[in-house]
FIDREN-551839 format. One line per field, with one value per residue (C-alpha): residue in one letter; x, z, y; residue number from 1. Coordinates in Angstrom, 3 decimals. Layout:
! FIDREN-551839
rest <- c(A,...)
u <- c(X,...)
w <- c(Z,...)
v <- c(Y,...)
nr <- c(NUM,...)
! end
This chain:
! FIDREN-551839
rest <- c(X,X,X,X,X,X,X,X,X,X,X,X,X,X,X,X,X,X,X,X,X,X,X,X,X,X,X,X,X,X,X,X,X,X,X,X,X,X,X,X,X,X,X,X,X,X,X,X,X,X,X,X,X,X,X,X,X,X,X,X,X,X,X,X,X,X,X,X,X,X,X,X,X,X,X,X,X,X,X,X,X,X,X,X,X,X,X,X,X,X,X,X,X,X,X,X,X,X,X,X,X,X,X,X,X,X,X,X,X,X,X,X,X,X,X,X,X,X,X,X,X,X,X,X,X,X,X,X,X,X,X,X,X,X,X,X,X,X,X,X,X,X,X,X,X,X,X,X,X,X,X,X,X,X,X,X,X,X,X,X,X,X,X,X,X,X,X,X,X,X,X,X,X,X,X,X,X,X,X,X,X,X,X,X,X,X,X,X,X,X,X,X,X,X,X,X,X,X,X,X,X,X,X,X,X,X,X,X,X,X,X,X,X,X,X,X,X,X,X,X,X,X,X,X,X,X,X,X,X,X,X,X,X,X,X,X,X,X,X,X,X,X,X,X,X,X,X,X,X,X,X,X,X,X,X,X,X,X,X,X,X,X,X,X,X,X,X,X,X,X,X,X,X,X,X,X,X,X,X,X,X,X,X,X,X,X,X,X,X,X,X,X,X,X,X,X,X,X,X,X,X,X,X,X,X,X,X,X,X,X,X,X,X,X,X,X,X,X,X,X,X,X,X,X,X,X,X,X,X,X,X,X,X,X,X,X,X,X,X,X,X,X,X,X,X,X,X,X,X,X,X,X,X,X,X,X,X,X,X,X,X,X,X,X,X,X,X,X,X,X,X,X,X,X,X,X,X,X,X,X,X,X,X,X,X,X,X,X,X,X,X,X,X,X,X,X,X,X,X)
u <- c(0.063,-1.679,-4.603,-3.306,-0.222,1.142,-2.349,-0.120,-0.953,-4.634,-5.482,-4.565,-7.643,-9.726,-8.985,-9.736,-12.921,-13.496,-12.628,-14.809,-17.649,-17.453,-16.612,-20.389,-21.691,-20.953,-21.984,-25.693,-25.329,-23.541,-25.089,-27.794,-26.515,-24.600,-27.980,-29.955,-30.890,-32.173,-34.461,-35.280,-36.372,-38.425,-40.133,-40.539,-38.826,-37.940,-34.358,-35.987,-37.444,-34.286,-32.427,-34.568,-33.545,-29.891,-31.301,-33.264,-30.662,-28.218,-31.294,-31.668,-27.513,-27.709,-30.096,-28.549,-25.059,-25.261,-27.374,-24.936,-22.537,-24.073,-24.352,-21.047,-19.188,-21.345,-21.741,-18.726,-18.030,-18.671,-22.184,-23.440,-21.040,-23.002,-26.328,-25.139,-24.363,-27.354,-29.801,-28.478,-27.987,-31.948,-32.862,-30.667,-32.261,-35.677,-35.269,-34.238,-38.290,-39.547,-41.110,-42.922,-41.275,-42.835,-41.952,-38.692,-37.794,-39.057,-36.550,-34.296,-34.582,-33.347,-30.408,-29.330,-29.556,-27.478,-24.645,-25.055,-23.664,-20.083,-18.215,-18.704,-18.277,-14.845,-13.671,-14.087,-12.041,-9.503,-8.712,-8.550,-5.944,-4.328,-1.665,-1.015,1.569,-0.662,-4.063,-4.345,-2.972,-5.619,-8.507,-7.382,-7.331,-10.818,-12.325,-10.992,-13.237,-15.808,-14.617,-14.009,-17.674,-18.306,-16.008,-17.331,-21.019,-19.476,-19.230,-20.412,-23.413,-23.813,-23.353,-25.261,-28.028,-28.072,-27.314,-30.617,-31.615,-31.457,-33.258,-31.039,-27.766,-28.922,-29.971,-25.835,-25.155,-27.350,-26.117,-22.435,-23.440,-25.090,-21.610,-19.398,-21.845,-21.399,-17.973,-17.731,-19.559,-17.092,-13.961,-14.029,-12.735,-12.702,-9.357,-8.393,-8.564,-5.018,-3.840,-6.145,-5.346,-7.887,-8.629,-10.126,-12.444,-13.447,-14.376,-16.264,-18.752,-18.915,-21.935,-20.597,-23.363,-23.584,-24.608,-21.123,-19.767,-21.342,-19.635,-16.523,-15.604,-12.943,-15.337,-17.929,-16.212,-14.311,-17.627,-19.381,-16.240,-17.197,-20.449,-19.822,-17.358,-20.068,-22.651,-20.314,-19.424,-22.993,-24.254,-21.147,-22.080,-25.848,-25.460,-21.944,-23.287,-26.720,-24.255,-21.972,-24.742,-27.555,-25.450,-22.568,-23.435,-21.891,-22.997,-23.961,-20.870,-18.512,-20.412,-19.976,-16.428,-16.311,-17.390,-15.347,-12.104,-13.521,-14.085,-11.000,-8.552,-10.754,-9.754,-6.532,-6.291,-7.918,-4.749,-2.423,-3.300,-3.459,0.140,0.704,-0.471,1.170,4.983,5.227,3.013,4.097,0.614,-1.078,-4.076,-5.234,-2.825,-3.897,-7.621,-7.001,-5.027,-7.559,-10.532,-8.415,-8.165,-12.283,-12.741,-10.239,-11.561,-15.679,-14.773,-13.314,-16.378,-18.560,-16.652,-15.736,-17.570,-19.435,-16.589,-14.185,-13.729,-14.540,-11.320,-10.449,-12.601,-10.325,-7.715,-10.991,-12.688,-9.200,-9.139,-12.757,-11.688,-8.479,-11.103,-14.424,-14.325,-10.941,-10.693,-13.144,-10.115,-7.846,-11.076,-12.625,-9.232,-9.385,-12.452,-11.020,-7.811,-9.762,-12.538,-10.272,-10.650,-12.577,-15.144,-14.289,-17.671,-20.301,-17.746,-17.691,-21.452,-21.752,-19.549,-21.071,-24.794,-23.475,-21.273,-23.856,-26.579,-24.454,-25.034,-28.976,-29.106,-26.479,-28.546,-31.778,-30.081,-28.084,-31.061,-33.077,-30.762,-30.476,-33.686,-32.277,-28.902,-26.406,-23.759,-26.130,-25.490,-21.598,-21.622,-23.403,-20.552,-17.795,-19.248,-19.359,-15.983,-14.674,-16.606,-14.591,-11.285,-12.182,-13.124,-10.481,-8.531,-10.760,-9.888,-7.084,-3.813)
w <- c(-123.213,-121.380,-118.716,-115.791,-116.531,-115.730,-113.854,-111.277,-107.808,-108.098,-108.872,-105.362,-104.384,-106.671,-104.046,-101.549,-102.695,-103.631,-100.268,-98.436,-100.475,-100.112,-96.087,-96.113,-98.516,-96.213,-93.635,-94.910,-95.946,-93.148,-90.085,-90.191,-88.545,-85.598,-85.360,-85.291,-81.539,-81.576,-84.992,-83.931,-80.490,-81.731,-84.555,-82.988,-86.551,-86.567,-87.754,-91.198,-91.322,-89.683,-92.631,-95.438,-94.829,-95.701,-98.743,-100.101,-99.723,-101.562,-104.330,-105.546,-105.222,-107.822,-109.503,-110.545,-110.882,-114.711,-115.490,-113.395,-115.580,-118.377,-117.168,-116.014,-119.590,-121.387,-118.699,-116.412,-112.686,-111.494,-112.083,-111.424,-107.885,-106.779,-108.279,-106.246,-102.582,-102.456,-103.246,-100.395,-97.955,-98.641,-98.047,-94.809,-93.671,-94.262,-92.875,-89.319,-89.286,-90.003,-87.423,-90.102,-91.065,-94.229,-94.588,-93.886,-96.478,-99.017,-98.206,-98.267,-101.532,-102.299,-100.494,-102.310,-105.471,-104.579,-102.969,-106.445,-108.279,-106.365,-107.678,-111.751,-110.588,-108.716,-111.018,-114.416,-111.917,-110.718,-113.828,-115.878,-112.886,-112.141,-113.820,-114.043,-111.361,-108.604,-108.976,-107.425,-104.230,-105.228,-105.783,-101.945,-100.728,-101.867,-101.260,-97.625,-97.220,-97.301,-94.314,-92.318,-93.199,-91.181,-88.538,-87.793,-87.900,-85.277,-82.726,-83.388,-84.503,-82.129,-79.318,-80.961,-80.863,-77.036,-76.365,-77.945,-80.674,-83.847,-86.054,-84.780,-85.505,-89.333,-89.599,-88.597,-91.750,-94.096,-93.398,-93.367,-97.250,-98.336,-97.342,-99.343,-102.402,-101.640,-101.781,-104.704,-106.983,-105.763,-105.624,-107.908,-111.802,-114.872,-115.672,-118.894,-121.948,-123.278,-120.587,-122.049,-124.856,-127.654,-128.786,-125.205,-125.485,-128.862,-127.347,-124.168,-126.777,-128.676,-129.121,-127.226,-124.578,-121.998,-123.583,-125.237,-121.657,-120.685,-122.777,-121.268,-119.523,-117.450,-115.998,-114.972,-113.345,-111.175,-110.908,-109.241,-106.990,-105.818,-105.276,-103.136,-100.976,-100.553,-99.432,-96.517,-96.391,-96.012,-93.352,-91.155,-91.192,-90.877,-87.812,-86.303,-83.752,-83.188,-83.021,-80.755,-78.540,-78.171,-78.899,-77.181,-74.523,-75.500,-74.479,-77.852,-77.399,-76.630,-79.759,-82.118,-80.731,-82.508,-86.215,-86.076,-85.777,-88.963,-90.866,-89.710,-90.781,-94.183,-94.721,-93.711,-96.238,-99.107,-99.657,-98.121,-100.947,-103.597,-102.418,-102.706,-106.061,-107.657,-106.015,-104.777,-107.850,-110.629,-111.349,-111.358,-109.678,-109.644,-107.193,-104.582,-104.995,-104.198,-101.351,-99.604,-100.952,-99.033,-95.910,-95.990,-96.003,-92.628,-90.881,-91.776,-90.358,-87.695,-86.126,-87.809,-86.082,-83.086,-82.742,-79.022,-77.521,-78.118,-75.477,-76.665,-76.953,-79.256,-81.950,-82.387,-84.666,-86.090,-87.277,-88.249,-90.922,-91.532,-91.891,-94.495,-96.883,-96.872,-96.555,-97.857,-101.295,-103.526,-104.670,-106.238,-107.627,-109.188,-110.634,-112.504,-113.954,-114.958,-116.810,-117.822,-119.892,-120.910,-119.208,-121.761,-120.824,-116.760,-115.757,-117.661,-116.746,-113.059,-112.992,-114.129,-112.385,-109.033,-110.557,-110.305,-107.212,-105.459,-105.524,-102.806,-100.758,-101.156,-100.560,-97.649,-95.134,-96.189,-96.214,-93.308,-91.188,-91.878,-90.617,-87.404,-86.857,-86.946,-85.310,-85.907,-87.026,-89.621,-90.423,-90.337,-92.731,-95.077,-95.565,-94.671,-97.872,-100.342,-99.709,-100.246,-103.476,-104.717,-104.216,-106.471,-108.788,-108.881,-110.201,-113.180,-114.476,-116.956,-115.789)
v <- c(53.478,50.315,50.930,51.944,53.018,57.366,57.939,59.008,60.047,60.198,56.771,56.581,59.290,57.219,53.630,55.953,56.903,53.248,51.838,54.444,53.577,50.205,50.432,52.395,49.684,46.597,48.911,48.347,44.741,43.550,45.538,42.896,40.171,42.277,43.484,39.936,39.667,42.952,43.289,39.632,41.072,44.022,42.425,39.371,37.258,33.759,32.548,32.010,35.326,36.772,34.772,36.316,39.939,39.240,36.475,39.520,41.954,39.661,38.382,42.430,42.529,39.478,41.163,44.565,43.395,42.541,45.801,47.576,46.265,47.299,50.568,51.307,50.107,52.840,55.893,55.581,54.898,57.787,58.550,54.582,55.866,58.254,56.422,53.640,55.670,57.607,55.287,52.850,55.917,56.978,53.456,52.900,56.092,54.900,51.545,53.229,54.620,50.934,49.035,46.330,43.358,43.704,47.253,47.230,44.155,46.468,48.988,45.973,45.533,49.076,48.201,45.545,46.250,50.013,46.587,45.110,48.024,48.648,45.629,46.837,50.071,49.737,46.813,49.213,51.893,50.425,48.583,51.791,53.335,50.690,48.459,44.912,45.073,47.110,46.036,43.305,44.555,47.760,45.526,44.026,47.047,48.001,45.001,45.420,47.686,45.137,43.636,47.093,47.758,43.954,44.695,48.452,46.838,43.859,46.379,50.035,49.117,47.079,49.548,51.841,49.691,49.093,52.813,53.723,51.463,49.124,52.011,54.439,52.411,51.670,55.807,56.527,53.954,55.882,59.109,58.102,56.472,60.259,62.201,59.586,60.116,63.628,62.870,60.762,64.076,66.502,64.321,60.952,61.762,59.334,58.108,60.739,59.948,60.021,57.902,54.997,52.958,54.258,50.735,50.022,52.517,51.483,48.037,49.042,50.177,47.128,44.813,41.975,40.183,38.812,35.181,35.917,35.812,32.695,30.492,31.634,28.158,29.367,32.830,30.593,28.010,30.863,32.055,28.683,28.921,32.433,30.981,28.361,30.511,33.192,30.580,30.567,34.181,35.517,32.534,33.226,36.958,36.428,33.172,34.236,36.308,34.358,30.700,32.265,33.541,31.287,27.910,28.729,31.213,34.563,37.863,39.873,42.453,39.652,37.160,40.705,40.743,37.325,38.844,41.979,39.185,37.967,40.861,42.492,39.670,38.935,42.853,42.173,39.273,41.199,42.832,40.442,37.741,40.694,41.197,37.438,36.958,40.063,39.467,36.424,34.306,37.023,38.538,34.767,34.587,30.816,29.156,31.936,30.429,26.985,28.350,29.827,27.080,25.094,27.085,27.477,23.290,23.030,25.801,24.907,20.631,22.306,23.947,20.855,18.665,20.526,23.393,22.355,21.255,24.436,26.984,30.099,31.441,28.482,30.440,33.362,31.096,29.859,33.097,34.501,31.253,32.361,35.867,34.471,32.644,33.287,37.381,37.434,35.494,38.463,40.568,38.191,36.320,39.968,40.637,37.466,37.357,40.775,39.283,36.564,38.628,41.433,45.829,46.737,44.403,44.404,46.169,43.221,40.598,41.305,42.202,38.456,36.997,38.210,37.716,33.834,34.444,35.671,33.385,31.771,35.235,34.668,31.188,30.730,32.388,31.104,27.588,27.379,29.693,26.370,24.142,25.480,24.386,21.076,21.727,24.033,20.863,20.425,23.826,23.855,20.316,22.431,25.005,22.290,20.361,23.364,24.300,21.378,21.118,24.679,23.332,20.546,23.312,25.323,22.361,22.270,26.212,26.439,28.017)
nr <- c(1,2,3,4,5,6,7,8,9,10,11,12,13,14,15,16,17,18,19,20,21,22,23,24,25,26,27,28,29,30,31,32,33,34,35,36,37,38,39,40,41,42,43,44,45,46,47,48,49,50,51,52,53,54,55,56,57,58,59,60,61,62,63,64,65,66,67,68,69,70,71,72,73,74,75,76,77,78,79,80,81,82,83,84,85,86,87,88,89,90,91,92,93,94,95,96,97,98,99,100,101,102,103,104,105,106,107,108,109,110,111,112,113,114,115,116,117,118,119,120,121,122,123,124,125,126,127,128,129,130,131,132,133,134,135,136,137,138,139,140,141,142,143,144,145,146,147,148,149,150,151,152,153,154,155,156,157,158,159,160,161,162,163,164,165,166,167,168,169,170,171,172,173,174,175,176,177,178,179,180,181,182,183,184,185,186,187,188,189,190,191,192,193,194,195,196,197,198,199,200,201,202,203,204,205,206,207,208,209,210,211,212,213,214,215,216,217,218,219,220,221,222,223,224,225,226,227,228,229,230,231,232,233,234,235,236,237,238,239,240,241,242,243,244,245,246,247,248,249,250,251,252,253,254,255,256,257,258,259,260,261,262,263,264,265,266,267,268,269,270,271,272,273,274,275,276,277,278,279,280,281,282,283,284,285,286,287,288,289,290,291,292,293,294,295,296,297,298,299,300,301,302,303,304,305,306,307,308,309,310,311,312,313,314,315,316,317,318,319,320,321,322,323,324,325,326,327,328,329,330,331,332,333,334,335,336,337,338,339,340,341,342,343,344,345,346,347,348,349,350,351,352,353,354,355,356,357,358,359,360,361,362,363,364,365,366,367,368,369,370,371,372,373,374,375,376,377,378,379,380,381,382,383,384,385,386,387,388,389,390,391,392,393,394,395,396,397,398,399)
! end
C-alpha cells in the first residue's frame, strides 16, 4: 500500500488541523501590512523601515525552512507542529507589549522562523494521508488557509486595531496560535505505520543532502519561479493597503477591504487550481504554472500601466487576478516539488524549495518599499518584470 492510500476519514481531521494552523500562521505574517498605517503611526517608521518588518519576518522564514526540513523527515509533523504554533503564538503575544522598533523586530524574528516551519511540516503530512489523486486539491485546501489568514488580517485586524489598538490586534493572533497548538497535541496523529509503504520509511532516514537536492535541475528552476511570484506576493501584502490609501485616496477599512479580495480569491484559487490540475490536467502540475505566471504578468502591466487612472472599483477584477496568481499558485507548486523529489524526501525538498522561494518574500518588500520613494509605477514595473521573467521559466522545466 502507496502513501496515502486507506487513511480513511482522518486524514481529513489532519487538513483540518493543517488549515487551522496555517489560517493562525498567516495571521502573524500577514497582519503587518493591514496594520501599516497604524505601527507606522505609533512608531513613527518610514516605508523602508515599515518594509523591513515583513523582509525580516520572511529572512528567519528562509532561514528555518531547510532545518525544518530536516527536522520533520526524522521526528515527525507533529511535534515540529506544535514546536512551530507555540513559538509564533509566544512571540505574537510578546510583540503586542512592544512599543520599540527595535524590540519588536526581534520578536519578529521569532515569528518567522515558527512561518518557516509549516510548509515541511504540512507537505510531509499531507503527502503521507493523502494520495496522488486528492492531494493536490488537499495541499489547495491547506494552503488556503494562507490566504484566509490575509483576508481575516484585511479586516479584523484591522478593526481591532482602531477599536483599541495595533498591540491589542497582534495579542488576539497570538492567543488564537497557542489554542491551535493546544489543539494540534491533543488532536493531530502520525499517519500509522502499516498504512505506509515500509520502503518510504526506510528512505526518510537515509543520508541523502541537501547539496544532493540542488542539483536537481527541474526543483530549482520551479523553485526561482516560486521566487519571483513571491517577490510579488509579499510587496502586494506589505504596499496594498498603504498604495491604495495614500496614492489613491482610500480610507484604511475601505484600502483593507481591497486585500481581503485578494486573499480571499488567492484561497479560493488554492484549491480551485489543485482541483484543476488533479481532474482536469490528470495529476500534472506544470501547465497549471504557466497558467497562472501568465495571469501575474497581465494583472502587474495592468496597474503599471494603469494603475492612476482606474477608479477604484476597477481594482476589484484586479486584486481578484492578484488573488488567482500571486497568493494562489503555492499549492500546485509545493505538490510538485513534492512529485518531483519523491514523499520520502517531501519535508527537505519543500524546506528547500521555499528557502529559494522565499528570498522573493524578503526581498519584495524591501525592494518595492524603496521604490516608492521614487513612484509607486516604479514599483509596479518591478513586479510586472519578474513575472514575466517566470513564465519564461516555466517553459524551461521538463514535462
Amino acid at each position: 500500500m502507496v502513501e496515502g492510500e486507506g487513511n480513511g476519514r482522518y486524514a481529513w481531521v489532519i487538513l483540518i488541523i493543517l488549515f487551522f494552523s496555517q489560517v493562525a500562521l498567516s495571521l502573524g505574517a500577514y497582519a503587518w501590512g493591514p496594520l501599516g498605517p497604524f505601527i507606522k503611526k505609533s512608531l513613527s517608521l518610514s516605508n523602508v523601515q515599515f518594509g523591513s518588518i515583513t523582509s525580516i519576518l520572511y529572512l528567519m522564514s528562509v532561514i528555518c525552512s531547510i532545518p525544518a526540513g530536516i527536522s520533520v523527515d526524522r521526528w515527525g509533523a507533529k511535534i515540529n507542529l506544535i514546536v512551530c504554533m507555540l513559538l509564533m503564538g509566544t512571540a505574537m503575544i510578546l510583540a503586542s507589549f512592544m512599543e520599540s522598533y527595535i524590540l519588536l523586530l526581534l520578536l519578529i524574528v521569532f515569528v518567522g522562523a515558527s512561518y518557516g516551519m509549516i510548509n515541511p511540516i504540512a507537505s510531509k503530512g499531507l503527502t503521507l494521508w493523502f494520495d496522488v489523486k486528492t492531494r493536490a486539491t488537499a495541499f489547495g485546501i491547506r494552503q488556503m488557509g494562507v490566504t484566509a489568514g490575509g483576508a481575516i488580517a484585511g479586516i479584523f485586524l484591522i478593526y481591532l486595531a482602531k477599536l483599541k489598538d495595533w498591540n491589542f490586534a497582534v495579542l488576539v493572533v497570538g492567543l488564537f496560535a497557542v489554542v491551535i497548538g493546544i489543539a494540534g497535541y491533543l488532536f493531530y496523529k502520525e499517519v500509522p505505520v502499516d498504512v505506509v509503504n515500509p520502503a518510504i520509511l526506510k528512505k526518510s532516514t537515509s543520508k541523502i543532502t541537501i547539496l544532493d537536492l540542488v542539483k536537481n535541475k527541474n526543483l530549482v528552476l520551479l523553485s526561482l519561479i516560486m521566487t519571483l511570484l513571491c517577490l510579488g506576493q509579499s510587496s502586494i501584502a506589505s504596499f496594498l493597503v498603504l498604495y491604495l490609501k495614500e496614492h489613491l485616496g482610500l480610507t484604511a477599512i475601505l484600502a483593507g477591504s481591497f486585500l481581503t479580495i485578494t486573499m480571499i480569491s488567492g484561497g479560493a484559487a488554492r484549491v480551485f487550481w489543485g482541483i484543476v490540475s488533479d481532474r482536469l490536467f490528470n495529476g500534472k502540475r506544470l501547465p497549471v504554472m504557466k497558467i497562472i505566471c501568465l495571469i501575474a504578468t497581465v494583472s502587474a502591466l495592468v496597474v503599471f500601466l494603469y494603475g492612476s487612472k482606474l477608479p477604484p472599483s476597477f481594482f476589484i477584477p484586479i486584486v481578484v487576478l492578484f488573488g488567482f496568481s500571486y497568493l494562489g499558485f503555492q499549492g500546485v507548486a509545493v505538490v510538485l516539488i513534492v512529485e518531483i523529489c519523491g514523499s520520502e524526501l517531501a519535508g527537505r525538498a519543500t524546506g528547500l524549495g521555499v528557502t529559494i522561494a522565499w528570498i522573493g518574500m524578503v526581498l519584495g518588500p524591501l525592494v518595492f518599499g524603496a521604490l516608492t520613494e521614487v513612484g509607486y509605477q516604479f514599483a509596479w514595473l518591478f513586479i510586472t518584470i519578474t513575472s514575466f521573467v517566470s513564465v519564461f521559466l516555466c517553459y524551461t522545466v521538463d514535462e
